[in-house]
N, C-alpha and C positions, 0 to 999 in steps of 0.2 A: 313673641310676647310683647302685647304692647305696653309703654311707659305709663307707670302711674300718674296721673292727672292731678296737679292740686292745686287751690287757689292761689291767686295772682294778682297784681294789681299793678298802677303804672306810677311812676315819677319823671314828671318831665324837666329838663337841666337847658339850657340856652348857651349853644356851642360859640367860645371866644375864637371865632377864626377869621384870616388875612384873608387878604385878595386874591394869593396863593390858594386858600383852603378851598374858597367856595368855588375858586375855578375847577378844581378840581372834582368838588361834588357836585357841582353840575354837570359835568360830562361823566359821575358816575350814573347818573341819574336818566341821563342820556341815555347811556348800554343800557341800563336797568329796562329801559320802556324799549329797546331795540329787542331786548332779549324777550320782554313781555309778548312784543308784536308777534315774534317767529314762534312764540308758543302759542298763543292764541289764534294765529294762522292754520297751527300742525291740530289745535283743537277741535276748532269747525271744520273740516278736513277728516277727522275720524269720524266726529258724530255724524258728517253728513253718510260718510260707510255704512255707519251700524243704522242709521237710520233708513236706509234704502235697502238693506239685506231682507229678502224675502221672508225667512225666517222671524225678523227681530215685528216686518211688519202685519202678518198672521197675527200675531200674540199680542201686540198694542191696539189689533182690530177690535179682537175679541174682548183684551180690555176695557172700550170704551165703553161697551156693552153696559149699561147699567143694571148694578147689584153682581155684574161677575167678581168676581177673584182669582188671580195667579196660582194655579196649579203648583206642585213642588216640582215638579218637570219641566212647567212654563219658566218657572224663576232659576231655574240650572240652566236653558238653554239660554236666554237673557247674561247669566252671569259667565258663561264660555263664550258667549260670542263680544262681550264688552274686554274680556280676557283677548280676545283674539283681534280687536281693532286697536287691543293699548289704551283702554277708557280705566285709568286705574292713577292716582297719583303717584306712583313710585315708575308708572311710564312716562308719564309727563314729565318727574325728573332724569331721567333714563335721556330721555329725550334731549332734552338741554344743556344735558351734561357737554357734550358736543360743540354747539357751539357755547358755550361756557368758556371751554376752553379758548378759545379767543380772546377772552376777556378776563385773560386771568390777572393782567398787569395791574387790573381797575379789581374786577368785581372776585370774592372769591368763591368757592363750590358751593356753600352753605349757602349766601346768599342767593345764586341761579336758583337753588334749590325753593329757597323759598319764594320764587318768582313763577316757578313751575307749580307749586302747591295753591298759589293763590290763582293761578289761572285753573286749577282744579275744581275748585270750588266753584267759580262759574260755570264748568262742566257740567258739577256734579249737578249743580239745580235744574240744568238742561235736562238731567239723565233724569233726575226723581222730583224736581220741585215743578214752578211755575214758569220756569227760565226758558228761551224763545233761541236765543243763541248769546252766544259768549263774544262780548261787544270791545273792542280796540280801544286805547288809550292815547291823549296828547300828551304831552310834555309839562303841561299845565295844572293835569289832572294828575300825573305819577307824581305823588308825593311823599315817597316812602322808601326805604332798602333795611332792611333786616337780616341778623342771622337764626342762628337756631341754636346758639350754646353760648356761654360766654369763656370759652376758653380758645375758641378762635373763629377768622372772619372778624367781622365787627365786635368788638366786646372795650368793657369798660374798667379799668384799675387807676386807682389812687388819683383821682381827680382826671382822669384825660379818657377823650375817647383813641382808644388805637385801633388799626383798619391797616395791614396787611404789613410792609417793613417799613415805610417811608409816613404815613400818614399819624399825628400823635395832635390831639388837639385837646386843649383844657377845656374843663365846662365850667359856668358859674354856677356856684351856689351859696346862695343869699344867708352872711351870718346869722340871720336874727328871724330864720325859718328853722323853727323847733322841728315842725310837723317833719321836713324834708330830710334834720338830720337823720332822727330817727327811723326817717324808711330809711333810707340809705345803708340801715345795718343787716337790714335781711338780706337772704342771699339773692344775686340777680342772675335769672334765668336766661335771658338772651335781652340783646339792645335792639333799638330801631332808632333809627335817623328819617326825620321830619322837617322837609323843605317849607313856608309857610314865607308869603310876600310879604315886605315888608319896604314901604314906601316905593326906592327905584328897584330893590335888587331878594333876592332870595334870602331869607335867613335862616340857620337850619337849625335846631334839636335832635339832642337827645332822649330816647325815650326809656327811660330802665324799667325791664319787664321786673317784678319783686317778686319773690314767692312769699306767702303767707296772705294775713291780715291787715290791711290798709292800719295806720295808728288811728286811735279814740282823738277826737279831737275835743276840747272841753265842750260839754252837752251843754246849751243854750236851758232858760227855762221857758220851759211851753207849756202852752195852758191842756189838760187832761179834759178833753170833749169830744163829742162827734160832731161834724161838719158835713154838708152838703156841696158839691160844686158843678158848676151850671156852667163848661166850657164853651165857647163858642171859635168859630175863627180869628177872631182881631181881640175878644172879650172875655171877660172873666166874674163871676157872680159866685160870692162863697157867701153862707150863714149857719149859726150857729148861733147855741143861747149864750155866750160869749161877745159875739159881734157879726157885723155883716159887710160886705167889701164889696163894691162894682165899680173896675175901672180895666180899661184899657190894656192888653199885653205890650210891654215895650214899648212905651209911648216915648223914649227917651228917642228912639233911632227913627220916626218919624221926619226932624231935619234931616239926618244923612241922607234917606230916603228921597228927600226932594235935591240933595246936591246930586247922587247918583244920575237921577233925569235928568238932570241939564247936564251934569256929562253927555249923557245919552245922546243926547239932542244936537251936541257940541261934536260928536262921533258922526255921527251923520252927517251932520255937514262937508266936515272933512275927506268922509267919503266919498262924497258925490261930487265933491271936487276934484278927488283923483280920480276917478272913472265915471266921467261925464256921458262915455260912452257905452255906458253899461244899464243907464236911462231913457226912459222915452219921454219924451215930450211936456206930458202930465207929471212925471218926478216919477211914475214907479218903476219898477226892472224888470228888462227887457225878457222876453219870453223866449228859449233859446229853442230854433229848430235844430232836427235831429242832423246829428253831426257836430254842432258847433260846441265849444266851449267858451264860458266867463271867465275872466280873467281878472282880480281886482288888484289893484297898486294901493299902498297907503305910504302915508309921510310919514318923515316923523317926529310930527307936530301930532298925529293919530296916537302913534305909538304912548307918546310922552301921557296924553287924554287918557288910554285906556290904564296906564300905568296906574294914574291918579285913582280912574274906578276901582281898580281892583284894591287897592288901600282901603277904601271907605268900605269894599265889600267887607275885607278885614277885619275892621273896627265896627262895622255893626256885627257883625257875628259875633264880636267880644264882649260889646256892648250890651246886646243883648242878651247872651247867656248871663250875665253881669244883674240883670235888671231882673230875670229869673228867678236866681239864686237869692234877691234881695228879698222879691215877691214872698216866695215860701217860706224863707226866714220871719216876715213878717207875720204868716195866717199863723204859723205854728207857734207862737208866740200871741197871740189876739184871736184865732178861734178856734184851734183845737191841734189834736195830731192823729184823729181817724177821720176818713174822708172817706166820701164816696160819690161816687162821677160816674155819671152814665156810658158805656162803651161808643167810640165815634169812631168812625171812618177816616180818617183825614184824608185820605190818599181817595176816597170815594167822590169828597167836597170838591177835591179840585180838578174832578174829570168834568169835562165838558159834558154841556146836557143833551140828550140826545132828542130833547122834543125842538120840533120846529115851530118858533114863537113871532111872530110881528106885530107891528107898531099898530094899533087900530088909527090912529089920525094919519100916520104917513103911507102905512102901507109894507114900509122898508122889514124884512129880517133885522129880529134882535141877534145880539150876540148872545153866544151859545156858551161864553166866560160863565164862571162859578166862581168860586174861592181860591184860587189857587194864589193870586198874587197876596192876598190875607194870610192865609197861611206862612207863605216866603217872610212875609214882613213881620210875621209876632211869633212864630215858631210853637203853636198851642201844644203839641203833642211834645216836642223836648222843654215842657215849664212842665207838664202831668209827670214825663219821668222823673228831672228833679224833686218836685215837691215827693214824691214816693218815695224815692231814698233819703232823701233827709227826714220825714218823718219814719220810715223803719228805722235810721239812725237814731233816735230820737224816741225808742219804744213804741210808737204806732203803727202805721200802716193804711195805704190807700188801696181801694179797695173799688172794682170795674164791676157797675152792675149793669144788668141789662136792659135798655131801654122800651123794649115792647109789653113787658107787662104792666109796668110801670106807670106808663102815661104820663109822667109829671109834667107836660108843658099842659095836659087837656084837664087834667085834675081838678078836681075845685071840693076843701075839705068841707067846706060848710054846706052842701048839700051831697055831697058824697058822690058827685055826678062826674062825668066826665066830657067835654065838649073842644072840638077842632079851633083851630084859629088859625087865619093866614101869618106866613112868618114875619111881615111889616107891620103888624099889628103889638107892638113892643110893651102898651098897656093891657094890665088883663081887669075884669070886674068883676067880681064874686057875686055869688047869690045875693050878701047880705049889702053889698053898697059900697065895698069896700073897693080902692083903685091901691092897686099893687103892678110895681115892677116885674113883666115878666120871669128873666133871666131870674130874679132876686126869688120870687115866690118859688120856682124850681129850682131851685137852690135849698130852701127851705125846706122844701115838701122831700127830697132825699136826704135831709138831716133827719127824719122824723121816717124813718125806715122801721120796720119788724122783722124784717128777712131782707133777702135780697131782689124778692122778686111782689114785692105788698108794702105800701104805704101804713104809719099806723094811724087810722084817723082821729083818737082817743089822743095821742100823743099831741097831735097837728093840734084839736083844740084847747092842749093845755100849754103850747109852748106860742101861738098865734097871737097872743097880746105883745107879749115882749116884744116880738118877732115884727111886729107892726108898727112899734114906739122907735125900732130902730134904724126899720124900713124907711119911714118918714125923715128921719133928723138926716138919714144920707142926702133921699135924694132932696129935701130942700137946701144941701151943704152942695150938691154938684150944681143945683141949678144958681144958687148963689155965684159956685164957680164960672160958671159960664158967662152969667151976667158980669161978670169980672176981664171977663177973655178967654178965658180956656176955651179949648176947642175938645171936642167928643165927639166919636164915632155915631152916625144916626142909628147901628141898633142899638144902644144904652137906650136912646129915647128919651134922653132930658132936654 
């Protein structure tokens, strides 16, 4: 019978520990990815089994087939033979339990367990999702050890985390955090401890899994309208008969942005100074024939450089989410608390293009780069999920339409037409004369929806005046900015 399932949420606590503690949980943390590695070893090891079985590969033929579907015969022999390579997560822990045991002074059963559960899940997407193989971790990247119960392994009482007989460490928690006391009284379902850098050295948390309902935190007042928003990669365009917005995502982490590169730059150097012989001539690296291996040395003057980057990486990631959470506090307050945003790809934007493009003056291949480093740096897809949950927090709701019926970049309400533009083209000109901001006019035009899938054009030309009186006072306030010094992304186009 399985456990009932209920809502849950997290509180995270900032562990008070010695020089004793974190040694300690570092070399848990250690085992944890030792232990990760031999199960993910033992799991590409099965799948490649069941993937090569005659049997398993008949029936995956057959499926590829377009429009077939799995027999109740097909999916029994599928499910005996995943039975009989051990493709099940209670084998995965079966499996580890084993060497667990070795590590019982450090790590205890729960937690292997859940070490095995999560290398499941990368199975599992292998077995039934999009997943390609289930992929090995550094030490960098484990940043986690969890139990499964709070009554033993890791678990949390009266102010301290405890962790097996010897281990008892206090956490802080902030008098004059209402919100925190208050979760703290529901019951807690299991802990997780969370390593995260922290200038030279690691610093770890507490994560208490809660059961129930997150606490209300005092509702803000927001203004009751509907909104339009016109995400881009690095950009952001919202309006509404309330107001209208276009500026930059996270414009604040733009200097860390430029400190990061001259690390970077500062990395390299360093490099190439310890292994001179790992370059040719020209500066670039060596092309190794078959047999040989690179070998690289670093100092630790390197060491000290990347220490530094990984901090800034830290702080903008802080930063940013920071700058987010400010954002949508602001729209839902200034233009509304229902939204609606066209569906975007992000993960599409920042694949590399597959057309082959060159220079017409020089000749040379362009790069084949898209969006990807935009993305990295303003995080457009985690600002859309905040703004969603703080406005369903908040009685509304955002709302993913879909962009091909639509058209609102080709749209034009004043003569009901719809016409292409290349996307450098940041000005758009209506039928009647009128010069409108891109981004801003689509933004508009999915404020002024009927459905989700039809613009209303009746609506467009009663709400069009405002909408242009506001359009205007912006952008003459950014181009004022500018002539000020600000600096702005060329697609705004101010």
């Amino acid at each position: 019978m399985k456990r009932a399932k209920t809502t849950s949420y997290i509180a995270e606590l900032l562990l008070v520990t010695t020089r004793e503690d974190e040694l300690f949980l570092n070399h848990c943390r250690y085992l944890g990815l030792k232990a990760d590695e031999c199960m993910v070893k033992e799991a590409n090891r099965r799948l490649n089994k069941y993937f090569r079985d005659p049997e398993v590969k008949a029936i995956r033929k057959k499926h590829r087939k377009k429009g077939h579907k799995l027999s109740k015969d097909d999916k029994a022999i599928l499910d005996a033979k995943r039975k009989e390579y051990g493709l099940s997560e209670y084998a995965f822990q079966d499996y580890l339990k084993v060497y667990g045991r070795q590590l019982s002074n450090y790590l205890d059963a729960n937690t292997v367990q859940k070490i095995a559960t999560q290398v499941w899940r990368g199975a599992s997407s292998v077995l039934f999702g999009k997943g390609k193989a289930v992929r090995f971790k550094d030490y960098d990247h484990f940043l986690s050890l969890e139990g499964k119960s709070n009554t033993t392994g890791i678990r949390y009482k009266d102010g301290y985390l405890i962790w097996g007989k010897n281990l008892k460490i206090p956490v802080r928690v902030p008098a004059n955090d209402k919100w925190l006391h208050r979760a703290m009284q529901d019951r807690v379902k299991y802990c997780r401890i969370v390593a995260r850098w922290h200038h030279t050295h690691w610093r770890y948390h507490l994560q208490l899994i809660l059961e129930g309902v997150p606490p209300a935190k005092p509702k803000r007042k927001v203004v009751d309208a509907v909104a339009g928003i016109d995400i881009g990669p690095s950009t952001v365009a919202a309006a509404s008969q309330c107001g209208v917005l276009l500026q930059e995502l996270g414009a604040e982490v733009n200097s860390i942005e430029a400190e990061i590169a001259r690390l970077d730059r500062k990395m390299d150097r360093q490099r190439r100074a310890s292994n001179p012989d790992n370059y040719d001539p020209s500066g670039r690296i060596k092309r190794l024939k078959k047999g040989e291996r690179r070998v690289w040395h670093y100092s630790n003057g390197y060491y000290k450089t990347r220490a530094k980057r990984r901090t800034l990486y830290a702080k903008r990631r802080g930063l940013l989410k920071q700058s987010h959470c400010m954002l949508a506090n602001y729209m839902l307050e200034h233009l509304g608390n229902f939204f609606f945003v066209e569906k975007m790809s992000m993960a599409g934007l920042a694949k590399r293009s597959k057309k082959n493009k060159s220079n017409k003056k020089t000749g040379r291949p362009r790069s084949k780069k898209r969006f990807g480093k935009s993305l990295q740096n303003h995080a457009p897809s985690q600002f859309i999920e905040i703004l969603a949950r703080k406005a369903k927090a908040n009685g509304g709701d955002l709302i993913r339409v879909d962009p091909t019926p639509l058209k609102a970049s080709q749209y034009d309400h004043t003569n009901d037409t719809c016409k292409k533009a290349s996307l450098n083209q940041r000005t758009k000109v209506l039928s009647n004369g009128d010069e409108v901001q891109r981004d801003l006019y689509s933004a508009f035009l999915l404020s002024c929806l009927e459905a989700l899938d039809a613009i209303c054009r009746s609506k467009c030309i009663a709400n069009y005046s405002k909408f242009k009186r506001m359009h205007d006072a912006l952008i003459q306030e950014l181009r004022r900015q500018k002539k000020a010094g600000a600096e702005f992304p060329r697609c705004m186009g101010i």
